[in-house]
N, C-alpha and C positions, 0 to 999 in steps of 0.2 A: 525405582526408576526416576530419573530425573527429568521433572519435563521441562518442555522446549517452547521457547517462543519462534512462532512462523510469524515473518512478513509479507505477507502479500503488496506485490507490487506491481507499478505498470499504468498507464497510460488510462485514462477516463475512456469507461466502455471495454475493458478487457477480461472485467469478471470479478474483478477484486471482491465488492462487496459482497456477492453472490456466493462465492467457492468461501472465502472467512468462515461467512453463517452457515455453512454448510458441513463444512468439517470441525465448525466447533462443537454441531449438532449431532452429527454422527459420531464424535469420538467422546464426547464430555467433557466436553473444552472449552475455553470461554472465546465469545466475538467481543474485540475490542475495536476500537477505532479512535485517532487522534486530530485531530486534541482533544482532549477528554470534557466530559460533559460540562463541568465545571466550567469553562471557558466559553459553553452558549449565554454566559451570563452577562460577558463582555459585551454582545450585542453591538459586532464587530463587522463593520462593511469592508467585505473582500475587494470588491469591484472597485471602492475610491482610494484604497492603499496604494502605497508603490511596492517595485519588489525587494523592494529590503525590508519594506515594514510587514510584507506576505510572511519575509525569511525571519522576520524575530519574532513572528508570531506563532506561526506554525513551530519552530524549531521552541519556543517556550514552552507550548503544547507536549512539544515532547520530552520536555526536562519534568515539565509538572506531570508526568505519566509515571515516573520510574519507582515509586514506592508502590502506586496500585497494582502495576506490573508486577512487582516481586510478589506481592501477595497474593495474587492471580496465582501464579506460577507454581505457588507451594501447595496450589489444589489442583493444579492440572495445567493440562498444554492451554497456549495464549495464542490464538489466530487474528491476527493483527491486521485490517486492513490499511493502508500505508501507515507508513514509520519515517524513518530517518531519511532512509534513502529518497521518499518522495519529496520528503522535504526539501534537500540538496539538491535533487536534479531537477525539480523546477521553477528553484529561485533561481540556480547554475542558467538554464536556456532563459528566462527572463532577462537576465543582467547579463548575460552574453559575458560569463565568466566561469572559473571552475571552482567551488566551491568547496571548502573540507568538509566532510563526514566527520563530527568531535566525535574523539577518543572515553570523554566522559560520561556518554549512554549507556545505558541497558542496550548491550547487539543482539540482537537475533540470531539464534542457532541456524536457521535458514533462513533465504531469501528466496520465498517460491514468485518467480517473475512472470508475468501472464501479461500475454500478445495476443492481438488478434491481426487479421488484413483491414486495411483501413477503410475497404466497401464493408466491411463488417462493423467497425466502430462506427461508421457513421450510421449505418443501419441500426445500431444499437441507441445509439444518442439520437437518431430522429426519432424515437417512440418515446423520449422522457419528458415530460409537461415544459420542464423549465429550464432549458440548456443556456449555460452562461456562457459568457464571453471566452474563456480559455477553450471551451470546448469546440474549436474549430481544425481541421484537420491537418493545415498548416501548421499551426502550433505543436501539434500531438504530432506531429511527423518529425517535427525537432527535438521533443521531448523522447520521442520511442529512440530515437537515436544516441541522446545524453544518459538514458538509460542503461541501453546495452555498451556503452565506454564506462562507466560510473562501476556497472557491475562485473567488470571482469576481472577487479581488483577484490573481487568477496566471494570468497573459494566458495563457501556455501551456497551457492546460490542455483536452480534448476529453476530451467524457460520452459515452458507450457506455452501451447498456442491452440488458443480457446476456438478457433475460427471454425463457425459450425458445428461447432462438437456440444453435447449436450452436458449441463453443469453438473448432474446427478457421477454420469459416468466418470469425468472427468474428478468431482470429488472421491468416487471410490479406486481411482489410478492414484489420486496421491497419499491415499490412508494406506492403500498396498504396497507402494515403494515405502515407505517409513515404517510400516509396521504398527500403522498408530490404532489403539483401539481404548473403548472403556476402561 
C-alpha cells in the first residue's frame, strides 16, 4: 500500500493541530508541521515581516520539507498540519492578490479542510495564552473565504466542520472514510 500525505488545513482554531496528532496517533503515522524544525533556528520574527517576506518564508519552509517528506512517506502515512495551501491563501488575503500554488511540491494526496463557526474559533483562541495579531476574526473571515475559492480547484480535498464536535470522534470519522489504519 502506498501511503498518503494528508494536509490539514483551515483557518487558526479549527482543529488542525489537534485532529494531525490524532490520527497520526491512532493510525501509525507521523505529525509533521511546516516549516520544519530546522527553521526555529532562523529565530525569525513573524510580527516585523511584510507579507511577502511571510510568503518566502513559509513557502521555503515548504521546499526545505520535501526530502523529509519522502522519507516519512516510505514508513507510513504523513498528517500534515498546514502545507501549501496555508501558505498561498494567506499570503493571497494579506497582499490582496491571488497567488499560485507551485507545481514543484510534494501535493498531498488530500486536503482534509476543517472549519469551524466563528463564535467557535473565537472561543477556541480566547483560552490560548498568547494569541497573535492574525488571529482576529476579521482577518480569519477573509482567510476561511480564500480558503474555500483556493480549494475548489483541488479535487482531493473533504471539509469537516469541527463546530462542537468532539476531536476524538471526529478523528475516528476520518480514519473510517479512508480506510486508514496500523
Amino acid at each position: 500500500m502506498k501511503h498518503k500525505l494528508y494536509a490539514l488545513e483551515g483557518i487558526d482554531a479549527s482543529g488542525k493541530t489537534t485532529l494531525a496528532k490524532l490520527l497520526a496517533n491512532k493510525v501509525g503515522g507521523t505529525y509533521y508541521s511546516t516549516p520544519p524544525k530546522n527553521y526555529e533556528l532562523l529565530n525569525w520574527n513573524f510580527e516585523a515581516a511584510t507579507p511577502m517576506e511571510r510568503f518566502d518564508y513559509y513557502m521555503g519552509g515548504n521546499h526545505a520539507a520535501q526530502d523529509e517528506l519522502k522519507k516519512l512517506l516510505e514508513d507510513g502515512h504523513v498528517f500534515m498540519d498546514r502545507y501549501i495551501h496555508s501558505t498561498v491563501v494567506c499570503r493571497s488575503t494579506e497582499l490582496g492578490v491571488n497567488l499560485e500554488i507551485p507545481n514543484n511540491l510534494l501535493m498531498p494526496d488530500t486536503v482534509i479542510y476543517l472549519k469551524a463557526s466563528f463564535e467557535e474559533i473565537e472561543k477556541r483562541l480566547s483560552s490560548r495564552p498568547n494569541r497573535n495579531a492574525h488571529e482576529n476574526i476579521g482577518f480569519l473571515q477573509k482567510l476561511a473565504k480564500k480558503f474555500e475559492e483556493y480549494l475548489v480547484d483541488f479535487d482531493s480535498t473533504i471539509h469537516i466542520d469541527t463546530t462542537g464536535r468532539d476531536s476524538i470522534i471526529v478523528t475516528n470519522e476520518i480514519i473510517s472514510n479512508f480506510k486508514l489504519s496500523k
